[in-house]
Backbone as JSON Lines, residues from 0, in Angstrom:
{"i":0,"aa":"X","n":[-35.72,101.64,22.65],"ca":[-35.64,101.85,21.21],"c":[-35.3,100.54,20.52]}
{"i":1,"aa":"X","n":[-35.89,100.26,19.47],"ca":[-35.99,99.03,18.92],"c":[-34.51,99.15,17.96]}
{"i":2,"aa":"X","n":[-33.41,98.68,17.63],"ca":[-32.36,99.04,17.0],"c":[-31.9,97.44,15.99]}
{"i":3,"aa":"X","n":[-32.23,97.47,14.42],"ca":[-31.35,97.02,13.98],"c":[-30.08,97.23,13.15]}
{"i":4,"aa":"X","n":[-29.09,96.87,13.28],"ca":[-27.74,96.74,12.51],"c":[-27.19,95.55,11.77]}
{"i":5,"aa":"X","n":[-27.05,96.37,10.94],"ca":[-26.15,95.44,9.79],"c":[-24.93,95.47,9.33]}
{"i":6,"aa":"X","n":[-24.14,94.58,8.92],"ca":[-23.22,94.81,9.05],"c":[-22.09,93.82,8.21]}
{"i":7,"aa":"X","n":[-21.28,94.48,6.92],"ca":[-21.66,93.35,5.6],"c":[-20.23,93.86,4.94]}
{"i":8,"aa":"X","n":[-19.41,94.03,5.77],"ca":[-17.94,95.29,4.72],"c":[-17.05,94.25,4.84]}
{"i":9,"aa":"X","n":[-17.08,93.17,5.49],"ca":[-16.36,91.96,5.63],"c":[-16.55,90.9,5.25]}
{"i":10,"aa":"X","n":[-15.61,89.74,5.31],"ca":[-15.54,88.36,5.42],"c":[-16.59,87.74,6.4]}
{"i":11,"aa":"X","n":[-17.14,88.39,7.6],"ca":[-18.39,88.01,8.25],"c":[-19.13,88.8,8.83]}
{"i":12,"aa":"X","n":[-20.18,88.43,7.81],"ca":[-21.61,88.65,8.02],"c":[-21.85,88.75,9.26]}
{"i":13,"aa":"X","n":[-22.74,90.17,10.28],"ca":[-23.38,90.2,10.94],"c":[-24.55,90.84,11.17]}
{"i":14,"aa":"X","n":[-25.6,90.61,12.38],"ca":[-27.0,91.09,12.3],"c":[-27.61,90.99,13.53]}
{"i":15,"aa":"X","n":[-27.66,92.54,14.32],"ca":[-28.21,92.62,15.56],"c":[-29.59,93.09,15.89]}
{"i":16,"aa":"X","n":[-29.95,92.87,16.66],"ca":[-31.47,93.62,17.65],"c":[-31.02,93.83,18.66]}
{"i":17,"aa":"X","n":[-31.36,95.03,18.94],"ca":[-31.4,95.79,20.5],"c":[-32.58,96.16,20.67]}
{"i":18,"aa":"X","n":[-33.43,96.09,21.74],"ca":[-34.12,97.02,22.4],"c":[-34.87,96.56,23.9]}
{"i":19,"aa":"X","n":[-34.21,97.33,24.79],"ca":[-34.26,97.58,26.09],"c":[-33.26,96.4,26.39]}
{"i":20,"aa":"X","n":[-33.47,95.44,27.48],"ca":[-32.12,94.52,28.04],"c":[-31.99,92.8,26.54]}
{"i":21,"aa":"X","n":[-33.02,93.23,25.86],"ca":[-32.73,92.56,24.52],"c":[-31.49,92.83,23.78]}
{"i":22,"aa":"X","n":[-30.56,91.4,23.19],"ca":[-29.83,91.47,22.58],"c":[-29.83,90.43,22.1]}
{"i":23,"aa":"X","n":[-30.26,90.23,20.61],"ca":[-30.08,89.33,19.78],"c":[-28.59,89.7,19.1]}
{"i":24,"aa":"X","n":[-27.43,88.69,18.64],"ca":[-26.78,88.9,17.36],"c":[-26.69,87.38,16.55]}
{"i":25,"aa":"X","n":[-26.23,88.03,15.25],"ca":[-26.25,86.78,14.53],"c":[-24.86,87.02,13.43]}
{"i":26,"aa":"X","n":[-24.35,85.72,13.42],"ca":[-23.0,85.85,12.3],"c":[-22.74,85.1,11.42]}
{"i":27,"aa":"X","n":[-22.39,85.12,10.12],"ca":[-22.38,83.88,9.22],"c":[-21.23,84.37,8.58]}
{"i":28,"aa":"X","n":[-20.58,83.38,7.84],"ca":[-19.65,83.54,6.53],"c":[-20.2,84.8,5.47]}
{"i":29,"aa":"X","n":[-19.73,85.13,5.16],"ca":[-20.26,86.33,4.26],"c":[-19.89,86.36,2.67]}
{"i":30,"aa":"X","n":[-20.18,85.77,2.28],"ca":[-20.25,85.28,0.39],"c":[-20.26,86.69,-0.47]}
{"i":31,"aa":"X","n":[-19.49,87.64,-0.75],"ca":[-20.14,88.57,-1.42],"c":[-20.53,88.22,-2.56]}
{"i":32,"aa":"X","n":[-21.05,87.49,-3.02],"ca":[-21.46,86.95,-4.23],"c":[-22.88,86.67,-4.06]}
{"i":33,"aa":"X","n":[-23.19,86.01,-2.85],"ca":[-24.4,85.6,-2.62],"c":[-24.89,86.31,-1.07]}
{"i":34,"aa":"X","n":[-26.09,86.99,-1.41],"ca":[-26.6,88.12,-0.19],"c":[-27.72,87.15,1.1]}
{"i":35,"aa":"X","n":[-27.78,85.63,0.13],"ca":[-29.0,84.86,0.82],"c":[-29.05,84.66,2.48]}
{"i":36,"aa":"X","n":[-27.49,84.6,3.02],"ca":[-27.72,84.9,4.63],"c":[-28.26,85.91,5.35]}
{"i":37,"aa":"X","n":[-27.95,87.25,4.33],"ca":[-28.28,88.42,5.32],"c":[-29.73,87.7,5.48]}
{"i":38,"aa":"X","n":[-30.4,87.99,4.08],"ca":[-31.86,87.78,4.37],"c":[-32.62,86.88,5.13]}
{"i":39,"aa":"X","n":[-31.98,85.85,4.97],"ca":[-32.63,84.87,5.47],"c":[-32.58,85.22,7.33]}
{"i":40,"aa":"X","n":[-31.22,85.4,7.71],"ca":[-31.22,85.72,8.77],"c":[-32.45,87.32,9.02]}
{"i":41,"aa":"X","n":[-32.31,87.93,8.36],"ca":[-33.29,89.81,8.27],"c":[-34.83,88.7,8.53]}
{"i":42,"aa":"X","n":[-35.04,88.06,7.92],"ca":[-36.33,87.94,7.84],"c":[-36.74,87.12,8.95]}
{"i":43,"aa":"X","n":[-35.69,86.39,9.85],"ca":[-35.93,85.35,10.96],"c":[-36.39,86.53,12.51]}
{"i":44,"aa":"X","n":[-35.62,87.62,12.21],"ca":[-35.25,88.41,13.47],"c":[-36.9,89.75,13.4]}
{"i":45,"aa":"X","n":[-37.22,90.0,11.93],"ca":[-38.03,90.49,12.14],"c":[-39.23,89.67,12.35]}
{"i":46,"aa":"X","n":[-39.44,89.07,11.64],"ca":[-40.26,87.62,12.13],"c":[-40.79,87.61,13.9]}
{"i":47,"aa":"X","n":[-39.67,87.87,14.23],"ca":[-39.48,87.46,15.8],"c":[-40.14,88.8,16.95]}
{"i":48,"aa":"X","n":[-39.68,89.87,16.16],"ca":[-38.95,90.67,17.04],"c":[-40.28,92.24,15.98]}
{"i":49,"aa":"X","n":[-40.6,91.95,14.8],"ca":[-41.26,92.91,14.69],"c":[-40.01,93.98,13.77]}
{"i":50,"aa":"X","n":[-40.9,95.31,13.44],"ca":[-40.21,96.36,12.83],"c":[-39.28,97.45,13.77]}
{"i":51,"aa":"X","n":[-38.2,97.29,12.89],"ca":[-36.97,98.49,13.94],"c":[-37.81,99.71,13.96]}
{"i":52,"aa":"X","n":[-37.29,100.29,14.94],"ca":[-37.56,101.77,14.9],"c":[-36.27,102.86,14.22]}
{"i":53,"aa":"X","n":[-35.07,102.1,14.55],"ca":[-33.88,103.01,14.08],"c":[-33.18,101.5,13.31]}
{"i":54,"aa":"X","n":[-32.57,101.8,11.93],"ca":[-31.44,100.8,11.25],"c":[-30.28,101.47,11.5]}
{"i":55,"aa":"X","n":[-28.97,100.54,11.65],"ca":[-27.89,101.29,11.8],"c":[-27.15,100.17,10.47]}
{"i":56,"aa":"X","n":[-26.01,101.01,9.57],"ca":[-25.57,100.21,8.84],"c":[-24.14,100.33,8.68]}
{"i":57,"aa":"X","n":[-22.87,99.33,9.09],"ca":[-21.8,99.81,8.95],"c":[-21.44,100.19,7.2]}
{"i":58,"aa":"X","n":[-20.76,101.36,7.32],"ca":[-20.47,101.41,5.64],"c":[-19.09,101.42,5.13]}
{"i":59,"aa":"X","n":[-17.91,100.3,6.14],"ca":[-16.82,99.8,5.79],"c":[-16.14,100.99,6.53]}
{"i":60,"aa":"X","n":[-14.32,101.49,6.09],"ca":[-14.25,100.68,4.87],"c":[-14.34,99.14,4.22]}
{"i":61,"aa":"X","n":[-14.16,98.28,3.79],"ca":[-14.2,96.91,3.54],"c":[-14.66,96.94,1.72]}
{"i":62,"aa":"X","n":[-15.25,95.67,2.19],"ca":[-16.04,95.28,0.56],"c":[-17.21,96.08,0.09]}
{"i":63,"aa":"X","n":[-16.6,97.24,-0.8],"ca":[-17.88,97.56,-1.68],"c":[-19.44,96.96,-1.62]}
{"i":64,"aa":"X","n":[-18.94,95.9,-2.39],"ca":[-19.85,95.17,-2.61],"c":[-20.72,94.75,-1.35]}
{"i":65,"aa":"X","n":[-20.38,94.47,-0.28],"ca":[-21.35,94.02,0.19],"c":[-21.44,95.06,1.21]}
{"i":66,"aa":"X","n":[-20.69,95.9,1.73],"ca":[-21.57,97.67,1.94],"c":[-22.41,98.57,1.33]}
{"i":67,"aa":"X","n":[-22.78,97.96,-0.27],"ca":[-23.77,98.54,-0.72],"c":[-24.93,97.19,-0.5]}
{"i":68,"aa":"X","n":[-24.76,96.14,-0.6],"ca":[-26.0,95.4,-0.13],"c":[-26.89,95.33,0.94]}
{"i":69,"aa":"X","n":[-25.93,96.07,2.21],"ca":[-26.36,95.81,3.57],"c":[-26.78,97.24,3.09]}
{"i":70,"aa":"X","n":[-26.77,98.55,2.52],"ca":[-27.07,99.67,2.45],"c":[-28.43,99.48,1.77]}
{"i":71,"aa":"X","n":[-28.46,98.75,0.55],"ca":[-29.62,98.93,-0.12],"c":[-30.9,97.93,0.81]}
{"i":72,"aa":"X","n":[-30.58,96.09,1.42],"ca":[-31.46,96.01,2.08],"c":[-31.94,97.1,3.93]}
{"i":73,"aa":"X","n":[-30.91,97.71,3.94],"ca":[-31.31,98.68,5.06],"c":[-32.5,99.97,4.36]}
{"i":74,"aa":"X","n":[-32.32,100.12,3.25],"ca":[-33.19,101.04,3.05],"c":[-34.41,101.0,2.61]}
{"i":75,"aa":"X","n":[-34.55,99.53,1.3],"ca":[-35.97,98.53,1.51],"c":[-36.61,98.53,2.93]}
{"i":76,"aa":"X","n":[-35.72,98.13,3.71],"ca":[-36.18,98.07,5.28],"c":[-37.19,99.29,5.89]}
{"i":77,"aa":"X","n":[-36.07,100.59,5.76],"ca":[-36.82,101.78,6.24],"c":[-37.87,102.16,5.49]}
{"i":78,"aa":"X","n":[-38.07,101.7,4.33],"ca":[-39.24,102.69,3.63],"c":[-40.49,101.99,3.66]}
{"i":79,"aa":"X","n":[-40.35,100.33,4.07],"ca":[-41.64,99.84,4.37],"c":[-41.61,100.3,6.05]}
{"i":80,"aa":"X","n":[-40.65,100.31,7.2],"ca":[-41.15,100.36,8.43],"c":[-41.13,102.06,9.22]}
{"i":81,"aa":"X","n":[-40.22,103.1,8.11],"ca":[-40.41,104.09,8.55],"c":[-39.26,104.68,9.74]}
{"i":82,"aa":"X","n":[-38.53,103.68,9.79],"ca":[-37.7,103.56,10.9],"c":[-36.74,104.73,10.42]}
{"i":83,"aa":"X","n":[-35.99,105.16,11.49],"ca":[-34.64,106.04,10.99],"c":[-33.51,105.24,10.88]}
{"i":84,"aa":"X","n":[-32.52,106.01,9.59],"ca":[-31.94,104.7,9.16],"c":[-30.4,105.69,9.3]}
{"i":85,"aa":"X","n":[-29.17,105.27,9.58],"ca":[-28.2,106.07,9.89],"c":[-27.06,104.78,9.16]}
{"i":86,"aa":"X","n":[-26.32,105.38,9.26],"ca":[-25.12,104.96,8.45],"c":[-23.46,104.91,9.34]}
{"i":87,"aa":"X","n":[-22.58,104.63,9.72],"ca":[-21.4,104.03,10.98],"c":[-20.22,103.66,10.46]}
{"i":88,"aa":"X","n":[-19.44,104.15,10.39],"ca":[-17.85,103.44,9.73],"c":[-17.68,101.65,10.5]}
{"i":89,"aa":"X","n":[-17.48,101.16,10.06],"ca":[-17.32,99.77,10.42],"c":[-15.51,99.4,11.15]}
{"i":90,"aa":"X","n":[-15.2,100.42,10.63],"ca":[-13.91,100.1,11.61],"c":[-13.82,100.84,13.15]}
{"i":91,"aa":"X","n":[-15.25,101.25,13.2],"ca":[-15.37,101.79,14.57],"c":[-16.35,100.6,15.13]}
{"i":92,"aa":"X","n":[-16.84,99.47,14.67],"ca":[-17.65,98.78,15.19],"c":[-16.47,97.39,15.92]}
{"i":93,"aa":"X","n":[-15.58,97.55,15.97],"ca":[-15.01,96.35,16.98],"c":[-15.13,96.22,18.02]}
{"i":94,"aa":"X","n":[-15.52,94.65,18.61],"ca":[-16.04,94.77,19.91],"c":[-14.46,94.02,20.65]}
{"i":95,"aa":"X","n":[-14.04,95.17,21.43],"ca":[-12.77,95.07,22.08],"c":[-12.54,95.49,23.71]}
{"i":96,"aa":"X","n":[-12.4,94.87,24.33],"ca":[-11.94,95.44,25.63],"c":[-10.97,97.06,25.3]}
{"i":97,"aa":"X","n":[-10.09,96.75,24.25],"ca":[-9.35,98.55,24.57],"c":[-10.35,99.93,24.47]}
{"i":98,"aa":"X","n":[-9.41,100.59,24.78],"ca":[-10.86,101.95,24.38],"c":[-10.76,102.49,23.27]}
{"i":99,"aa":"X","n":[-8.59,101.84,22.4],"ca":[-8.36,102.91,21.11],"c":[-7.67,101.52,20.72]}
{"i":100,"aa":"X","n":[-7.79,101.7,19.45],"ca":[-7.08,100.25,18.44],"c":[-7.09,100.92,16.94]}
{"i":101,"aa":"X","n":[-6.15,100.15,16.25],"ca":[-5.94,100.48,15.03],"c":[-6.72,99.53,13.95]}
{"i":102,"aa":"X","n":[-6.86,99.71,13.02],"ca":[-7.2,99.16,11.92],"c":[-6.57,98.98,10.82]}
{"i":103,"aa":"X","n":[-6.13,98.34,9.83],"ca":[-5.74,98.53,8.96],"c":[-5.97,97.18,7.84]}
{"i":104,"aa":"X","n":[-6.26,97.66,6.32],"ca":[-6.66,96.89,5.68],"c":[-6.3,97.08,3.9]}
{"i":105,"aa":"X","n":[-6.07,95.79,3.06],"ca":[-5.63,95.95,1.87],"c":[-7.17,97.07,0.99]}
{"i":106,"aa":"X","n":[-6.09,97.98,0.55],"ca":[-6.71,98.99,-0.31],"c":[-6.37,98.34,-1.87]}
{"i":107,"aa":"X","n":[-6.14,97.77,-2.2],"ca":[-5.57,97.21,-3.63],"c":[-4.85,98.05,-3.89]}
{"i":108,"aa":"X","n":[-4.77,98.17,-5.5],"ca":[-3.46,98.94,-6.24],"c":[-2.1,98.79,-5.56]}
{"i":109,"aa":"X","n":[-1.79,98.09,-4.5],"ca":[-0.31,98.62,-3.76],"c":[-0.84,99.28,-2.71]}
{"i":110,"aa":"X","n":[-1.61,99.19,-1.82],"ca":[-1.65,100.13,-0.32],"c":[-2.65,99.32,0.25]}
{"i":111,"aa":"X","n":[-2.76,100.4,1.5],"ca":[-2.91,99.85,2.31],"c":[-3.97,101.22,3.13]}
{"i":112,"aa":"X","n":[-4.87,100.67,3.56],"ca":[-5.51,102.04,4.82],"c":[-5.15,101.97,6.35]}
{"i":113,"aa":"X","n":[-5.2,102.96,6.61],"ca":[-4.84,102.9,7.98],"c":[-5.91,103.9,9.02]}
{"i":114,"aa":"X","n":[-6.7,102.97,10.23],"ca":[-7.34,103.79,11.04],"c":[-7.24,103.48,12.32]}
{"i":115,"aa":"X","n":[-7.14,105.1,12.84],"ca":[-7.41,104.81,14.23],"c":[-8.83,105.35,15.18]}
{"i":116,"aa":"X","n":[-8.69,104.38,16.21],"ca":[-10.46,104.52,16.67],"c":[-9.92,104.67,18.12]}
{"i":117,"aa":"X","n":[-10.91,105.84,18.61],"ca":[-10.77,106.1,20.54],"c":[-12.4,105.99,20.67]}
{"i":118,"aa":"X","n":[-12.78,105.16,21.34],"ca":[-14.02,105.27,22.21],"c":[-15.2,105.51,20.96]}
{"i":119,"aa":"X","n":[-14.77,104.08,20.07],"ca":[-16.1,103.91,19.15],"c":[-15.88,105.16,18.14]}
{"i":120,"aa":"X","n":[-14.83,106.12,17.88],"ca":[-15.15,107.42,16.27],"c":[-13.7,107.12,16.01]}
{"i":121,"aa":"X","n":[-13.79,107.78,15.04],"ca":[-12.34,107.52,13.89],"c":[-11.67,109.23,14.52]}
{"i":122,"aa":"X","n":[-10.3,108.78,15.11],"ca":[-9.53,109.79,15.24],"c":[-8.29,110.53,14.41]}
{"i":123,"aa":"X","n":[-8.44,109.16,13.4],"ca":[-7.77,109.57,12.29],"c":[-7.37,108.66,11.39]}
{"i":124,"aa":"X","n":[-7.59,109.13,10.13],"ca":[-7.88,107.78,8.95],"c":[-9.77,108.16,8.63]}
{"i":125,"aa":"X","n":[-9.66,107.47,7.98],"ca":[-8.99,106.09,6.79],"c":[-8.04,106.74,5.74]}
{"i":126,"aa":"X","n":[-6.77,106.55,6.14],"ca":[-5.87,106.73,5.07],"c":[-5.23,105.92,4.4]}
{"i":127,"aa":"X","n":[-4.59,106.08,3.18],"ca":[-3.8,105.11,2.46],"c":[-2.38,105.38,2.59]}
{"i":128,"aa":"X","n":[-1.67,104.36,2.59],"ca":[-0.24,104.14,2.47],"c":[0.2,103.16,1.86]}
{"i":129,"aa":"X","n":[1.79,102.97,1.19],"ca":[2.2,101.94,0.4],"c":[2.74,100.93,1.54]}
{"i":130,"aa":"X","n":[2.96,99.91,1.51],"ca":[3.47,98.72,2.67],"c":[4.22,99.62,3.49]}
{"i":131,"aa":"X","n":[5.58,99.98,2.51],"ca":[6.59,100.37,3.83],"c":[6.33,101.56,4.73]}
{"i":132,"aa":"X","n":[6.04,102.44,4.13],"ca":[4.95,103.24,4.89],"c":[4.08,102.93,6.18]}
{"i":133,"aa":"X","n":[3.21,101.73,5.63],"ca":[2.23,101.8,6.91],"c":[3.58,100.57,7.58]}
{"i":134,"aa":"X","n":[4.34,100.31,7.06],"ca":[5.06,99.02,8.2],"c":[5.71,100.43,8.77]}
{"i":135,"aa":"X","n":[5.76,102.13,8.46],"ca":[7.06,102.12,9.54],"c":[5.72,103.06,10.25]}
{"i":136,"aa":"X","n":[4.37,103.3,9.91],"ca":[3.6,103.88,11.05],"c":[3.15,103.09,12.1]}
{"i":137,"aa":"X","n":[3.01,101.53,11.82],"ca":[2.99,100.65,12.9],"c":[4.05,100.95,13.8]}
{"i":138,"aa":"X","n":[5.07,101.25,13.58],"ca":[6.14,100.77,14.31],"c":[6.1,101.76,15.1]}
{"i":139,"aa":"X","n":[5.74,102.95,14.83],"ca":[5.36,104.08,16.14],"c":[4.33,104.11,16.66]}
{"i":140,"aa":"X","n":[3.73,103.49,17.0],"ca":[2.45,103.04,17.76],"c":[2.99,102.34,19.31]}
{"i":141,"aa":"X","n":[2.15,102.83,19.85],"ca":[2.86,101.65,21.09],"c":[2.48,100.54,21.44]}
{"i":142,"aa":"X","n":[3.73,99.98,22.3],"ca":[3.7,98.48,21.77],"c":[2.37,98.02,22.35]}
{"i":143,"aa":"X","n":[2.12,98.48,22.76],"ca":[0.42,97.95,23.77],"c":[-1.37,97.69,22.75]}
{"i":144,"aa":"X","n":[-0.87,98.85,21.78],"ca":[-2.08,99.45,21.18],"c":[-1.92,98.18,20.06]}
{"i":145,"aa":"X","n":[-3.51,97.73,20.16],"ca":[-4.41,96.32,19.53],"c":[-4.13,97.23,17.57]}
{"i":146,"aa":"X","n":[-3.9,96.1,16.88],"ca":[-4.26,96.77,15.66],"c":[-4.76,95.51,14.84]}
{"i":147,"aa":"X","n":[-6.07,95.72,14.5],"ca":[-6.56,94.56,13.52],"c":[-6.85,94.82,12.18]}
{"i":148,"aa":"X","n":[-6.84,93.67,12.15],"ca":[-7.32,93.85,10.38],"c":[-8.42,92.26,9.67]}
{"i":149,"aa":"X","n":[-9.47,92.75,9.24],"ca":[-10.68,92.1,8.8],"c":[-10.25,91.01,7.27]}
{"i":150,"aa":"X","n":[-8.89,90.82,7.44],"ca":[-8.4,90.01,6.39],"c":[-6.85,89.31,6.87]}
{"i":151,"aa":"X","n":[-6.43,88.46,6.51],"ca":[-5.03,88.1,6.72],"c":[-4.07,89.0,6.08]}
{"i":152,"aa":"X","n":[-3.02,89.62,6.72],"ca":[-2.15,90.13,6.32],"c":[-0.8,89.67,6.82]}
{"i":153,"aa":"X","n":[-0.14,88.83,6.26],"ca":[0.98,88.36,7.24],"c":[2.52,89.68,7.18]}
{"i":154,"aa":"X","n":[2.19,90.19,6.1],"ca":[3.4,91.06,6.13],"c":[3.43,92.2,6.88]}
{"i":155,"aa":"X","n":[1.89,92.46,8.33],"ca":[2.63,93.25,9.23],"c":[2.11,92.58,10.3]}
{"i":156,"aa":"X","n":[3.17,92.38,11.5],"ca":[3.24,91.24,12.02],"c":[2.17,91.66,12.9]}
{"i":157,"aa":"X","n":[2.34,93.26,13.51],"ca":[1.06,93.39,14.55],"c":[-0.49,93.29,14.24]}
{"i":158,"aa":"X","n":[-0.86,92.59,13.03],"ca":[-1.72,92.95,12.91],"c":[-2.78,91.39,13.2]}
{"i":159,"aa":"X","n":[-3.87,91.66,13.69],"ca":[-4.82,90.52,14.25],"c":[-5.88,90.13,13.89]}
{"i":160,"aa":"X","n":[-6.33,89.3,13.09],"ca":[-7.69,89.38,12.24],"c":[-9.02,89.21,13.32]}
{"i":161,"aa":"X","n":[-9.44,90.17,13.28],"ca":[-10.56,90.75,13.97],"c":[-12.01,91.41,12.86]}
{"i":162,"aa":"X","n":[-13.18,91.16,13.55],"ca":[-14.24,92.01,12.42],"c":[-15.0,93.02,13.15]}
{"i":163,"aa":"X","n":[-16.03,93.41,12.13],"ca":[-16.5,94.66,12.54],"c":[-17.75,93.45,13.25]}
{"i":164,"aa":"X","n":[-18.98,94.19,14.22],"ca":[-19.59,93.89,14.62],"c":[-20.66,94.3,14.49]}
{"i":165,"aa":"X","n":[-21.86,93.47,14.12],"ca":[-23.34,94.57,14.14],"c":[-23.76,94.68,15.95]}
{"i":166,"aa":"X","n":[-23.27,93.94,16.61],"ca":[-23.96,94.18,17.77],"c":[-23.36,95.67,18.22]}
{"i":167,"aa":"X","n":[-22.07,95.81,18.1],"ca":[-21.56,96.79,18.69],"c":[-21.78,98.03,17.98]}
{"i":168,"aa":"X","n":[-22.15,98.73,16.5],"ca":[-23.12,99.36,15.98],"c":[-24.35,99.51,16.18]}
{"i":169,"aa":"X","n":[-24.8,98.37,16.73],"ca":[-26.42,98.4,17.33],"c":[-26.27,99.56,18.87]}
{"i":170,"aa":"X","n":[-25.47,99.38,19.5],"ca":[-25.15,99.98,20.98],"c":[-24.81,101.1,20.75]}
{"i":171,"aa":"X","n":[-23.63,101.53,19.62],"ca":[-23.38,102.93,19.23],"c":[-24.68,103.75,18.78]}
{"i":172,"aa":"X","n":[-25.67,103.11,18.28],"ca":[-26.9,104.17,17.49],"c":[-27.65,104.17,18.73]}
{"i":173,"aa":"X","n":[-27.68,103.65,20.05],"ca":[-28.06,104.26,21.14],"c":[-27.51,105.77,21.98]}
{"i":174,"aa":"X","n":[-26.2,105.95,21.03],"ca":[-25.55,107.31,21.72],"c":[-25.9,108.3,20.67]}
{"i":175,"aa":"X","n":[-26.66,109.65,21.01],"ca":[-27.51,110.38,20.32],"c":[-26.4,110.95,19.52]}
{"i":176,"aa":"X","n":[-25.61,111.39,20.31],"ca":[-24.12,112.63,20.12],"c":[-23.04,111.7,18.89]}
{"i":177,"aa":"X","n":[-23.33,110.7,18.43],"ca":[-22.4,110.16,17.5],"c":[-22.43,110.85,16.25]}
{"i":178,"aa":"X","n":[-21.39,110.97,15.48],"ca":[-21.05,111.58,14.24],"c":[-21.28,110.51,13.21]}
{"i":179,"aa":"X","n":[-23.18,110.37,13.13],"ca":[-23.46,109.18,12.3],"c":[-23.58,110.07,10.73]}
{"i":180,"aa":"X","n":[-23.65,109.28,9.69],"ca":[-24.07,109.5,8.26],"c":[-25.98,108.83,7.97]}
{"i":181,"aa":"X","n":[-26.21,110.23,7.4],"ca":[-27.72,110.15,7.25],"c":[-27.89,109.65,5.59]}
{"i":182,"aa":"X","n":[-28.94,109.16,5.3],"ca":[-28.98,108.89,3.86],"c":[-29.4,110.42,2.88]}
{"i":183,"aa":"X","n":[-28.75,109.69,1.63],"ca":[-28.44,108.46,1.17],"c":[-27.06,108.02,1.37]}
{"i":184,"aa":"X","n":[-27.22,107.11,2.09],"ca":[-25.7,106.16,2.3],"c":[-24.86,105.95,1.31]}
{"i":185,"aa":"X","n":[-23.61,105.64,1.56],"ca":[-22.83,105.25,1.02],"c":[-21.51,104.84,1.43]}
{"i":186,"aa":"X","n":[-20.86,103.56,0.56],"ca":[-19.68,103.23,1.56],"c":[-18.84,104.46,1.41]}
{"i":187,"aa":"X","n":[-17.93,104.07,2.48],"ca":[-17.24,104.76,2.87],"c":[-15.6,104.46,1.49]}
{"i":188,"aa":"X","n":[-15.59,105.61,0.52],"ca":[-14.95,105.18,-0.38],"c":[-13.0,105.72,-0.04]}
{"i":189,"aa":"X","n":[-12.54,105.11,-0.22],"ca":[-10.98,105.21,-0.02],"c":[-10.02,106.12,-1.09]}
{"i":190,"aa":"X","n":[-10.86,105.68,-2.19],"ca":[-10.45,106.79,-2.89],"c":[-10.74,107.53,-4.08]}
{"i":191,"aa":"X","n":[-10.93,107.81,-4.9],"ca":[-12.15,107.86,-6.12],"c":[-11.91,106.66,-6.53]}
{"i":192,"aa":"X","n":[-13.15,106.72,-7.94],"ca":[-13.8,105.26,-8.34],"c":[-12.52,105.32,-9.41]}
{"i":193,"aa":"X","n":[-12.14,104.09,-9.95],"ca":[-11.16,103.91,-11.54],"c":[-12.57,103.01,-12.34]}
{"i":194,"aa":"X","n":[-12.46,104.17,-13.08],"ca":[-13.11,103.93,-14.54],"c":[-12.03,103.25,-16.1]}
{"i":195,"aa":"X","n":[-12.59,102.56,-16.11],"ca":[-11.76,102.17,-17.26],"c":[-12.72,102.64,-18.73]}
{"i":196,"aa":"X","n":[-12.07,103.66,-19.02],"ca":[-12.47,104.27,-20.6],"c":[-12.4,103.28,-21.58]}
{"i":197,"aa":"X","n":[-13.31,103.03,-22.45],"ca":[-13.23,102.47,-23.8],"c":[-12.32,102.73,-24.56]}
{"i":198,"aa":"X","n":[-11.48,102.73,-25.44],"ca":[-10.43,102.99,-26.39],"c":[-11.1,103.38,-27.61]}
């Protein structure tokens, strides 16, 4: 199966091909301001490699913004190649020796999310908490269990800046039985939208 993933809820940009003992990945700085790597890189790999048969797209949590970019060029994608296009929490895409690790990442307003992942699915989370909160759910965790986070956070000490991965989303949309999201995509939102009303 021909498999690309994308993968865009972070600080870095990534972009895989799978199919059969093929494994391309690719990673860059990730500008949410400017989308010109994905593409440039999208257009080198199909170039190469031809049309996916399946897209996989992480849909954060992370940056809005650039989980709807990797969403909208994933779906340009499918409607010229036809491919099936599925959708992946991105805090299940870390490529880690453990089998369960935590996540956790600034929610603005004052909080914070918190997830945990066993064997590639979310076992619980994405939730929000205020600092002291998630500093005293760290603290019951054991001391063993990996917990990263896709940004610097120095105020909880266990935490390890780590990212999501398109390669390792590319490998998950090879397991039929996953609890993927079908379109129309969308990130994965934390909590409703704040609208700011006119006066």
């Amino acid at each position: 199966m021909k498999i690309l993933a994308i993968e865009l809820s972070t600080a870095r940009g990534s972009l895989a091909w799978l199919d059969g003992e093929i494994e391309v990945a690719r990673e860059w700085p990730n500008d949410r301001k400017n989308s010109g790597a994905l593409f440039t890189n999208l257009d080198a790999i199909i170039k190469k490699f031809g049309s996916p048969e399946t897209i996989i797209v992480g849909l954060g949590p992370g940056s809005y913004a650039g989980t709807r970019i990797a969403i909208s060029a994933a779906t340009g994608l499918q409607l010229s190649s036809g491919a099936r296009l599925i959708g992946f929490p991105s805090a299940c895409a870390m490529e880690c020796e453990a089998a369960e690790y935590c996540v956790i990442g600034d929610a603005r307003r004052k909080s914070f999310f918190f997830a945990r992942i066993r064997e590639n699915e979310l076992v619980e989370g994405p939730a929000l908490f205020p600092e002291p909160d998630l500093k005293a759910k760290l603290d019951t965790l054991e001391p063993t269990m990996p917990v990263f986070s896709s940004e610097l956070l120095p105020q909880f000490d266990r935490a390890v800046v780590h990212f999501p991965s398109a390669l390792a989303l590319a490998r998950v949309a090879r397991e039929p039985e996953r609890g993927f999201h079908f379109p129309p995509l969308e990130p994965i939102y934390l909590r409703e939208p704040h609208i700011t009303l006119p006066k």
